[in-house]
C-alpha positions in Angstrom: 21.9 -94.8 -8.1 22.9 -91.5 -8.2 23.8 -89.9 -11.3 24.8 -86.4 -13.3 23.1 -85.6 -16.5 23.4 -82.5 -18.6 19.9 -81.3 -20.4 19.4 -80.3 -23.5 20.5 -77.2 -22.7 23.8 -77.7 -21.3 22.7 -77.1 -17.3 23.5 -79.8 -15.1 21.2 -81.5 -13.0 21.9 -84.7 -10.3 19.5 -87.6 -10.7 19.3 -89.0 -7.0 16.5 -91.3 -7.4 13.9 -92.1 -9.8 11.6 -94.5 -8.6 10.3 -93.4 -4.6 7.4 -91.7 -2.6 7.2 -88.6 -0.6 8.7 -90.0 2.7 11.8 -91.0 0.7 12.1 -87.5 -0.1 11.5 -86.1 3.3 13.6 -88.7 5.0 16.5 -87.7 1.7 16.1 -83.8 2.4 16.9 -84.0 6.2 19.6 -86.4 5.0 21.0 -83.4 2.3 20.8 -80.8 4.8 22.8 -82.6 7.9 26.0 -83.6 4.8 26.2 -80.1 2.8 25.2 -78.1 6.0 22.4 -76.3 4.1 19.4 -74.5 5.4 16.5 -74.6 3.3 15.8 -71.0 2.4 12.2 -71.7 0.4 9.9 -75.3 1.1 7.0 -75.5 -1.2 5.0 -78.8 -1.9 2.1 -80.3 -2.5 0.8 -84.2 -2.5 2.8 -85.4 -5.1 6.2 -82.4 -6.3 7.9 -81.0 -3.7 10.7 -77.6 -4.4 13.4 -77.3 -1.6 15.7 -73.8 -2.4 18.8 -73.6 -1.0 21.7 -71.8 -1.8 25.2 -73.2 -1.8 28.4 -72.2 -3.1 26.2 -68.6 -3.6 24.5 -70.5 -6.3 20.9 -70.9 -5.5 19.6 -74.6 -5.9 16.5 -77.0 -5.5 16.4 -80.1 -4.1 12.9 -81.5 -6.4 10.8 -84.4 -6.2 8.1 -84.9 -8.3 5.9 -88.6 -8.0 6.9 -89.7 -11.6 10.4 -88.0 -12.2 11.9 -88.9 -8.6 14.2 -86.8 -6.4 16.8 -84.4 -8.9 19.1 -81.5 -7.6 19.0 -78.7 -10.1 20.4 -74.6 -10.3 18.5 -71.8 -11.3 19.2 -71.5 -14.7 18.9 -67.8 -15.2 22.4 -66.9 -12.8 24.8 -64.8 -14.1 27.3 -67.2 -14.5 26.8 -71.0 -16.3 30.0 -72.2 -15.6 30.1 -71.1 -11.5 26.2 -73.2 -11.7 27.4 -76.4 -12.8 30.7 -76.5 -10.9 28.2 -76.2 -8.0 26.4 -79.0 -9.3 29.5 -80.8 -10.0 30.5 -80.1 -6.2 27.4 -81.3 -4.7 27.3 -84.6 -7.2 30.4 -85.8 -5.6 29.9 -84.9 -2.2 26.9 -86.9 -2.8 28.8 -90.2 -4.5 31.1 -90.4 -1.9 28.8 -90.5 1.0 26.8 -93.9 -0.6 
């Protein structure tokens, strides 16, 4: 179940799926790219953590998966503006619950 957390330090981050494997993710990020009509700028990975830039809403973001953490959506943290960041976020989240 998808879900919207705030960290410690007041960033947002989307919690898309906790428990899954590295097809779940690949399958998810083609998924994420067809609904926002992204293009992922950066694609780094490895067996097990994957980090997928994008930028949307001219905020940059990264679609993550990591083998014990699951699939989260997260800003950079160091943009100018913290409040544009998690609107973004916000955005994205519900885009994201109202297409399950």
């Amino acid at each position: 179940m998808i879900s919207l957390r705030q960290k410690e330090n007041g960033w947002l981050e989307i919690i898309i799926n906790e428990d899954c494997d590295n097809d779940t993710f690949i399958t998810y990020s083609k998924e994420l790219e067809k609904l926002l009509g992204i293009e992922y700028k950066t694609q780094i990975g490895a067996f097990n953590c994957y980090y997928f830039d994008f930028w949307y809403n001219n905020v940059l973001v990264t679609l993550h998966y990591n083998n014990y953490m699951g699939i989260s959506i997260v800003a950079e943290e160091t943009q100018a503006s913290y409040l544009t960041t998690n609107d973004t976020i916000r955005l994205i989240f519900n885009i994201l619950s109202a297409s399950v």
